[in-house]
C-alpha positions in Angstrom: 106.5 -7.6 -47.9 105.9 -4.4 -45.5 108.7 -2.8 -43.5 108.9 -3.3 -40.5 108.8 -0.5 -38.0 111.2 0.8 -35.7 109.3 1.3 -32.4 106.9 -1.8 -31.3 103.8 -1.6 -31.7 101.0 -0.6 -29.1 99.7 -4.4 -28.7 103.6 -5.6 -28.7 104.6 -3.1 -26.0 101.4 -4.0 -24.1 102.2 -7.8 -24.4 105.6 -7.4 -23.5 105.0 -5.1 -20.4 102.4 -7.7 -19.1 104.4 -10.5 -19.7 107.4 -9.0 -18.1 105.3 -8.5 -14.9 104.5 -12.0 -14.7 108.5 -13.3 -15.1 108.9 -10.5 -12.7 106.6 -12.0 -10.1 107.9 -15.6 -10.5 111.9 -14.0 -9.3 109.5 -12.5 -6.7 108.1 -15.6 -5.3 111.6 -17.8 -5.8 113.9 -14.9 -4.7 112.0 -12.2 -2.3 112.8 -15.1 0.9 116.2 -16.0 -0.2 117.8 -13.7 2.2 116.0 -13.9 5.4 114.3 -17.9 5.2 117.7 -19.9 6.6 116.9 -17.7 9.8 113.3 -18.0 9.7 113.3 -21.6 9.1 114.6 -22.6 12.2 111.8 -21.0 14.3 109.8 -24.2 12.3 109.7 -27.5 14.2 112.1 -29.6 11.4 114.3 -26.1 11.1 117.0 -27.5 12.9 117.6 -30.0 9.8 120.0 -27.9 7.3 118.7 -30.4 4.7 115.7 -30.0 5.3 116.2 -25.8 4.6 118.3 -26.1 1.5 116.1 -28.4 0.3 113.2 -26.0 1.3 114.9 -23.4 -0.8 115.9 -25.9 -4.0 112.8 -27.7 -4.4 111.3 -25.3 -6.5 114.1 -25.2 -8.9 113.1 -28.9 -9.5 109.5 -29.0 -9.9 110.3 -25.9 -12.3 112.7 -27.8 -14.7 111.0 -30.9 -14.8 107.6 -29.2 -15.6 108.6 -26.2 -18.2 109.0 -27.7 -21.4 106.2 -29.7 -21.1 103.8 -26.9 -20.1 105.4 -24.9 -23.1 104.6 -28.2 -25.0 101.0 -28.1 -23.7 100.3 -24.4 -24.6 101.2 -25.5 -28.2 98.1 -27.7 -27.9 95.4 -26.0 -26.2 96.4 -22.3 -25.8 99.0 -20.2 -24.3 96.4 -18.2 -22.1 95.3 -21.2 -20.5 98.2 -22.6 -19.9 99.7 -19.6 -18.1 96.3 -19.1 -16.0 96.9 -23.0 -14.9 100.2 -22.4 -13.9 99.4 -19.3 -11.7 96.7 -20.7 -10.1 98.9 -23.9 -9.1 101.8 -21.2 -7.7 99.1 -19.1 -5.8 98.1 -22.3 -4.2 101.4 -23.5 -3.4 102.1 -20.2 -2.0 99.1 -20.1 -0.3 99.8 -23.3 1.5 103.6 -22.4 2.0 102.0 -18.8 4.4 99.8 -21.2 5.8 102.2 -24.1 7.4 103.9 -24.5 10.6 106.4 -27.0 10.0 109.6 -26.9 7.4 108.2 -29.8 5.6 104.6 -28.0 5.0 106.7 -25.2 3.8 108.6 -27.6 1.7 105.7 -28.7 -0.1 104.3 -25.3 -0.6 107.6 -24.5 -2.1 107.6 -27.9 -4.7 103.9 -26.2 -5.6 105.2 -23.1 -6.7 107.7 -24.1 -8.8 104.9 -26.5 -10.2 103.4 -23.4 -12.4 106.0 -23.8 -14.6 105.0 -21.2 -17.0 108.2 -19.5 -18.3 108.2 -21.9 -21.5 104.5 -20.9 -22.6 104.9 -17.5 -21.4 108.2 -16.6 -23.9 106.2 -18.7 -26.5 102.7 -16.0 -26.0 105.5 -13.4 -26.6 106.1 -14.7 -29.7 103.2 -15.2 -30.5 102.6 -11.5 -29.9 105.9 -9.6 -31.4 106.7 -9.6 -34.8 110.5 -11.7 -35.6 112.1 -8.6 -36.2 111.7 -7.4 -32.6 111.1 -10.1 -30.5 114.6 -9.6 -29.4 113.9 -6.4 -27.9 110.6 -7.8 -26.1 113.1 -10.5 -24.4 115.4 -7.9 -23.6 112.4 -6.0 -21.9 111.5 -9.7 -19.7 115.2 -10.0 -19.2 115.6 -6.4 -17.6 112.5 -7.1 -15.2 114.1 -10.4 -14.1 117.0 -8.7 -13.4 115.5 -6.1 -11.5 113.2 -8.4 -9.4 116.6 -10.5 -8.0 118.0 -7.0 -6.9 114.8 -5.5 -5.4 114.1 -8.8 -3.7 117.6 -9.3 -2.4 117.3 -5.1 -1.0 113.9 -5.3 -0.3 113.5 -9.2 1.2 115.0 -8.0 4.9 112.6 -4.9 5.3 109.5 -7.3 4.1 110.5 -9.9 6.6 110.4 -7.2 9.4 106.7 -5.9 8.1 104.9 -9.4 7.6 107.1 -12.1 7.8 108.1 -15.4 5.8 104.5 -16.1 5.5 103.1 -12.5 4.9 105.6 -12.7 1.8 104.3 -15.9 0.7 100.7 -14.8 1.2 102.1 -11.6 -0.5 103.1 -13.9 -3.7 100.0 -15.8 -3.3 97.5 -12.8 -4.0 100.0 -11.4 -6.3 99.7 -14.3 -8.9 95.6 -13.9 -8.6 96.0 -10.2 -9.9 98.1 -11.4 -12.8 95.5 -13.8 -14.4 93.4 -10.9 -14.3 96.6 -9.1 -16.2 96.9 -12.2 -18.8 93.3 -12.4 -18.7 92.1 -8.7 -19.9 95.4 -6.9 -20.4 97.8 -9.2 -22.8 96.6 -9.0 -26.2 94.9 -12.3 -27.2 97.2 -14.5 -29.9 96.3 -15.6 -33.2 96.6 -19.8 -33.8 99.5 -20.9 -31.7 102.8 -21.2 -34.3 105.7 -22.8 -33.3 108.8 -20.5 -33.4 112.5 -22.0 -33.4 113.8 -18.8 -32.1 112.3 -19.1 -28.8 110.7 -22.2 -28.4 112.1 -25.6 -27.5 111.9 -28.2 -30.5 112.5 -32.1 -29.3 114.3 -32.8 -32.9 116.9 -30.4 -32.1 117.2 -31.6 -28.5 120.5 -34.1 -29.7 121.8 -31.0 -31.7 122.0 -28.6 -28.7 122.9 -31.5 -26.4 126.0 -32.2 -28.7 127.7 -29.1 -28.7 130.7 -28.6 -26.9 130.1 -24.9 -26.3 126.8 -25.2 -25.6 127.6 -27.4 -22.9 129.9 -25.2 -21.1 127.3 -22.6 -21.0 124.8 -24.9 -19.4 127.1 -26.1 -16.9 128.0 -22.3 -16.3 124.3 -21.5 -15.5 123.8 -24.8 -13.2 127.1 -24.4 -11.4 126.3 -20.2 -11.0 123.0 -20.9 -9.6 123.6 -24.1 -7.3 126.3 -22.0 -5.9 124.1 -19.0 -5.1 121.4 -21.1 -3.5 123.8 -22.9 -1.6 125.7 -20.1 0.1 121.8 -18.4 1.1 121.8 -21.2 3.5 124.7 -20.2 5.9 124.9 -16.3 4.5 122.5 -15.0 6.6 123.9 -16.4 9.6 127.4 -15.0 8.6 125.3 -11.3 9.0 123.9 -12.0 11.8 126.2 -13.2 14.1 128.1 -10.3 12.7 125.9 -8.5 14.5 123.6 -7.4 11.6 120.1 -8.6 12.6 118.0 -10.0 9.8 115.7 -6.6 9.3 118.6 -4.9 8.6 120.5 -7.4 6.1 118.8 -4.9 3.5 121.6 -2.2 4.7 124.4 -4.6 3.5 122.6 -6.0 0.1 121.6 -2.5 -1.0 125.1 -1.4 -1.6 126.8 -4.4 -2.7 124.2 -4.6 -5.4 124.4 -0.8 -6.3 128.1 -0.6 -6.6 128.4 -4.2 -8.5 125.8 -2.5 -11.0 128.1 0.4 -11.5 130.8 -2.1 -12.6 128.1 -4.5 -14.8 127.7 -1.8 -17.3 131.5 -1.0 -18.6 132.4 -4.6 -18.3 129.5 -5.8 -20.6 129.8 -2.8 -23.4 134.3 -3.5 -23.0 133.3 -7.2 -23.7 130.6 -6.7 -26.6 132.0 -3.5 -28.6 135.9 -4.7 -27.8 135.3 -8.7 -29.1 136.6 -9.5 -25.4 133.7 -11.1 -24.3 135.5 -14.1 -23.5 138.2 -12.0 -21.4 135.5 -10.3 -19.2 133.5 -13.8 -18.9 136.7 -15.9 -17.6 137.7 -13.0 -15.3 134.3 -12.9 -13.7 134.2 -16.7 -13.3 137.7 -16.4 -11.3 136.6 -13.3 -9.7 133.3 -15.6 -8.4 136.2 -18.3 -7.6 137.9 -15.7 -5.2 134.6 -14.4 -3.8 133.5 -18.2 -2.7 137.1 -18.5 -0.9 137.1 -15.0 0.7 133.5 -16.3 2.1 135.2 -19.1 3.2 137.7 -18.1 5.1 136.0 -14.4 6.4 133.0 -16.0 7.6 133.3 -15.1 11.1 134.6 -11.0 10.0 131.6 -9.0 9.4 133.3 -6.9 7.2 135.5 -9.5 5.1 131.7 -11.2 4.3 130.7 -8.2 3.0 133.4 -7.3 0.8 133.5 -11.0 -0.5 129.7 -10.3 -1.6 130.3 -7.1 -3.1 132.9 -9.3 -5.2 130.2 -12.2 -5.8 127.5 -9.8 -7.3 130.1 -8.2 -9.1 130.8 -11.3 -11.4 127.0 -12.7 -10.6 125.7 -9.9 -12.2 128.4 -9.8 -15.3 127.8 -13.5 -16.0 124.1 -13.7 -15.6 123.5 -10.9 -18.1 126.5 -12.2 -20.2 125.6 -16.4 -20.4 121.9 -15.8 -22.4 124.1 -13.6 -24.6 126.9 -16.3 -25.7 123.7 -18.6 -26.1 122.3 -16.7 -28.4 125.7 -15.7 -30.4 126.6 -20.0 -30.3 123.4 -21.8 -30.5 122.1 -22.5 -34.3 119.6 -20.3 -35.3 117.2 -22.9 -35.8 117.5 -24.5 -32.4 118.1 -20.9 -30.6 114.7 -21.9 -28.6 115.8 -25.3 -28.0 119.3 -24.4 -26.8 117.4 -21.8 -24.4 115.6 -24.9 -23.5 117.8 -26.5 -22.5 119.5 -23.6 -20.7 117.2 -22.7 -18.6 116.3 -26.3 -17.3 119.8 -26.2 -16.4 119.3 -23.3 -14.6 116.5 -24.8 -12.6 118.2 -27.9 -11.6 121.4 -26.0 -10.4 118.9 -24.4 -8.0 117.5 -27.6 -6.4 121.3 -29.3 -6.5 122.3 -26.4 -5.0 119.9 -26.1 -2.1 119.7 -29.7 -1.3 123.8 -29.9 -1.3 124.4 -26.5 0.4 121.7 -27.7 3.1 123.5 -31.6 3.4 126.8 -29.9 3.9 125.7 -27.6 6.6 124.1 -29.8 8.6 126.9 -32.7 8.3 130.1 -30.6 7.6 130.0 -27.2 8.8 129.1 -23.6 7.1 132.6 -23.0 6.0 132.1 -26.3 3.9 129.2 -24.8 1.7 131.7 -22.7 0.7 134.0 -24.5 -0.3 131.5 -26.6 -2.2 130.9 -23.3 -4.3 135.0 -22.4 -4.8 134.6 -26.2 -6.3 131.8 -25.8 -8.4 133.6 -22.1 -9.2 137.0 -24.2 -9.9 135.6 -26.5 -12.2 133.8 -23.5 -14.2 136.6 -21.7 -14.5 138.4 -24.5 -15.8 135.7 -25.4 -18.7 135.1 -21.8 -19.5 139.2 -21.1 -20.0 139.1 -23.4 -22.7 135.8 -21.9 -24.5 136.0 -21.0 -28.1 135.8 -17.6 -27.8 132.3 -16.1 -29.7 131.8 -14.9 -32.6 131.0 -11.1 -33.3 128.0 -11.4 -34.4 124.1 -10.3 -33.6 121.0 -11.8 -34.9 118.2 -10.4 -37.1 115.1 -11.7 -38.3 112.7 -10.9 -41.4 109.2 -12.3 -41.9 109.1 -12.7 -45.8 105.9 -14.8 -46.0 105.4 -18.1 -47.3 108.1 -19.7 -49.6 108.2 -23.2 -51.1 111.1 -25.6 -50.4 113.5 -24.5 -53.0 112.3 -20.9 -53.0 113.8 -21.2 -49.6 117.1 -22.7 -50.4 117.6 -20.2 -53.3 117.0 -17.8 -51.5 119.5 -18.6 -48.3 122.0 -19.3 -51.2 121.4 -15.5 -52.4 122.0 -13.9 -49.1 125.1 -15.2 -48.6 127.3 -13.4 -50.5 126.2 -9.9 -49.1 129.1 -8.3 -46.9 129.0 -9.4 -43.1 126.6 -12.3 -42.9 128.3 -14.9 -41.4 125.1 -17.5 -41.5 121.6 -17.8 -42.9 118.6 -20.0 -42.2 115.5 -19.7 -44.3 112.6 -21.0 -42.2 109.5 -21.7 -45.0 107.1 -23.0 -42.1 107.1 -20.0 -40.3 107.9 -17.9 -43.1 110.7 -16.3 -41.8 114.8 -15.6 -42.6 117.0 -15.9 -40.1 120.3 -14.4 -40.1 123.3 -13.9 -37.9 125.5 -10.5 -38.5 128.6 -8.8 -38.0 128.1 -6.6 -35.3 131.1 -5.0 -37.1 129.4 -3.9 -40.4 127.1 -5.8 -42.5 125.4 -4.8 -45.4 121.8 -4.2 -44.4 120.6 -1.9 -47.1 121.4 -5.1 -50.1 119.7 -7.7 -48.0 116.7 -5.4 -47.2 116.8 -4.6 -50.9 116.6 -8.2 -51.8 114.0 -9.0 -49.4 112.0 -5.9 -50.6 112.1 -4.4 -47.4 112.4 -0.5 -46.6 113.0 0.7 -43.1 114.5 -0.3 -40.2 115.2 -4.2 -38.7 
């Protein structure tokens, strides 16, 4: 068995920039509107109908979670390239036909198309296919970073795109940008070996009752459904608070820009105090209650320019803490052999809280009043807060991965039995089929050296 190296290799730093990109450009497409389409929507005959809006905005949350694992599914069957070119070419035609309509409801359906390329399942699976065990961790953390940096630039740079070409120049925009990436999956991502299935980042239906059983779990999904319902719910009435502040929509950039700087400046401490410190928990529940807060003060400062834009400096304060925080917990509670499925399972939570979120938010506009979105988010908040107080708080530990080759069956389970007694590993899972040992760590201390020895490796993780 060869050591694995430190740095990734040329191929898995190409495959990893590439895929990246294409994550990237799917936040793009959902999230590069999100500020400025409540106000653009009611220029549309039908953009009167609030329902209609939210639902505009939500839909593609649903065609999203009800399509990814079974496109992830399909690329186990006949290839991860193809699968992925299928899915772009279904979202450049949905946005295609969403820059093309001139009704709400023809934007609707453009919208239900683009979440249709549900490719975020086969995508991470390519990935895999592409890194080596011991550092597909860091190639996520590469696709995790872009996401992250897509919400922001779209949030800053949504406004000024609006004033340049419009809705539908940034739909057309998202249309011609999916084309050029099946040229980049096409002749830039490294071509995979035979598709393998790998537990650690691929959903696995004999799992599904595991992940769907555990209590923990279960608060984390509802954390990611209830944070992302909330945030596509309040899009629907925010950009009206702005504007009749007297902000107009070009310019909603000049208020986004600096909430999401500042709340970044506060991200950083708070995650390294929650992972290095074993306070994770703390810094999670105070960010839930400080999203709690954010929902009221939005509530009840509606009408003051000024009190709406401290309450979203306070809401992308705990948006950003939690978002980076819940794939984190997932990984640290989630068995190691059904770490893809629980990600599964987390992200089609995600997805749904999206279209619930649009769909209410929109419903209560229209029928209740803005002020009653939000406090449909301080409820969802409430109820989060309430389920995340009472969360076991997670262990200290970090995962790491060796390829070992083939073993037999009790190989295998002599092996897991030997590893546990070495200082600091709190868990192991020997994975023969893709030939492969699992462990979860200390972050604390472990002793590296003996299990590398034992696994007759030299070098670095």
């Amino acid at each position: 068995m060869k050591a694995a190296a430190n740095p990734l290799l040329p191929s898995e730093r190409r495959a990893a920039i590439s895929l990246a990109g294409i994550f990237g450009l799917r936040m793009l497409g959902m999230f590069l509107i999100l500020p400025v389409f409540a106000l653009y929507a009611v220029t549309l005959p039908g953009g009167d109908d609030h329902t209609l809006v939210g639902l505009a905005l939500g839909i593609y949350g649903l065609t999203q979670a009800l399509l990814m694992i079974p496109f992830g599914m399909a690329s186990d069957r006949i290839g991860r390239k193809p699968v992925i070119i299928f899915g772009l070419v279904i979202f450049a035609l949905g946005s295609f036909l969403a820059a093309s309509a001139d009704t709400l409801m023809g934007v609707l359906l453009g919208r239900a198309l683009q979440g249709a390329g549900a490719i975020s399942a086969a995508v991470t699976a390519l990935l895999a296919d592409l890194t080596r065990e011991e550092k597909r961790t860091q190639a996520m953390a590469m696709i995790g970073s872009t996401i992250g940096l897509a919400f922001a630039f779209s949030l800053a740079a949504g406004p000024a795109f609006y004033r340049w070409i419009g809705v539908p120049g940034m739909f057309a925009m998202t249309g011609v940008l999916a084309l050029a990436a099946i040229l980049v999956v096409r002749y830039v991502t490294p071509d995979p070996g035979p598709a393998a299935f790998h537990s650690d980042a691929e959903a696995n239906p004999a799992r599904l009752r595991d992940v769907l059983r555990n209590r923990e779990l279960l608060r984390l999904n509802w954390g990611i459904f209830a944070l992302h319902a909330a945030q596509m719910a309040m899009f629907v009435v925010v950009p009206f608070a702005l504007r009749d502040g007297g902000l107009a929509a070009e310019q909603h950039w000049q208020v986004y820009l600096p909430v999401l700087l500042g709340s970044f400046v506060i991200l950083i401490p708070a995650i390294i105090y929650g992972e290095k410190r074993g306070e994770l928990k703390k810094v999670f529940v105070a960010s839930v209650a400080l999203m709690f807060v954010a929902q009221i003060g939005l509530a009840f400062s509606m009408h003051l320019f000024w009190g709406v834009v401290a309450a979203l400096f306070a809401y992308f304060i705990a948006f950003n803490i939690l978002e980076a925080s819940l794939p984190s917990l997932i990984s640290k509670i989630a068995p190691p052999e059904a770490k893809g499925t629980a990600m599964g399972v987390y992200n089609t939570s995600q997805a749904f809280g999206l279209f619930f979120g649009g769909l209410a938010g929109g419903w209560l506009a229209q029928h209740q009043g803005f002020g009653a979105v939000f406090a449909f988010c301080a409820l969802l908040m409430g109820l989060w807060l309430v389920v995340a107080a009472g969360m076991t708080p997670p262990p200290r530990v970090k995962t790491q991965l060796f390829h070992i080759g083939h073993l037999d069956q009790l190989e295998a389970q002599a092996l897991a039995t030997r590893l546990t007694v070495f200082t600091g590993v709190e868990s192991v899972t020997v994975m023969p089929a893709e030939g492969a040992v699992l462990l979860k760590v200390s972050q604390t201390g472990w002793d590296e050296e003996g299990v590398k020895h034992l696994l007759n490796l030299k070098g670095g993780s």
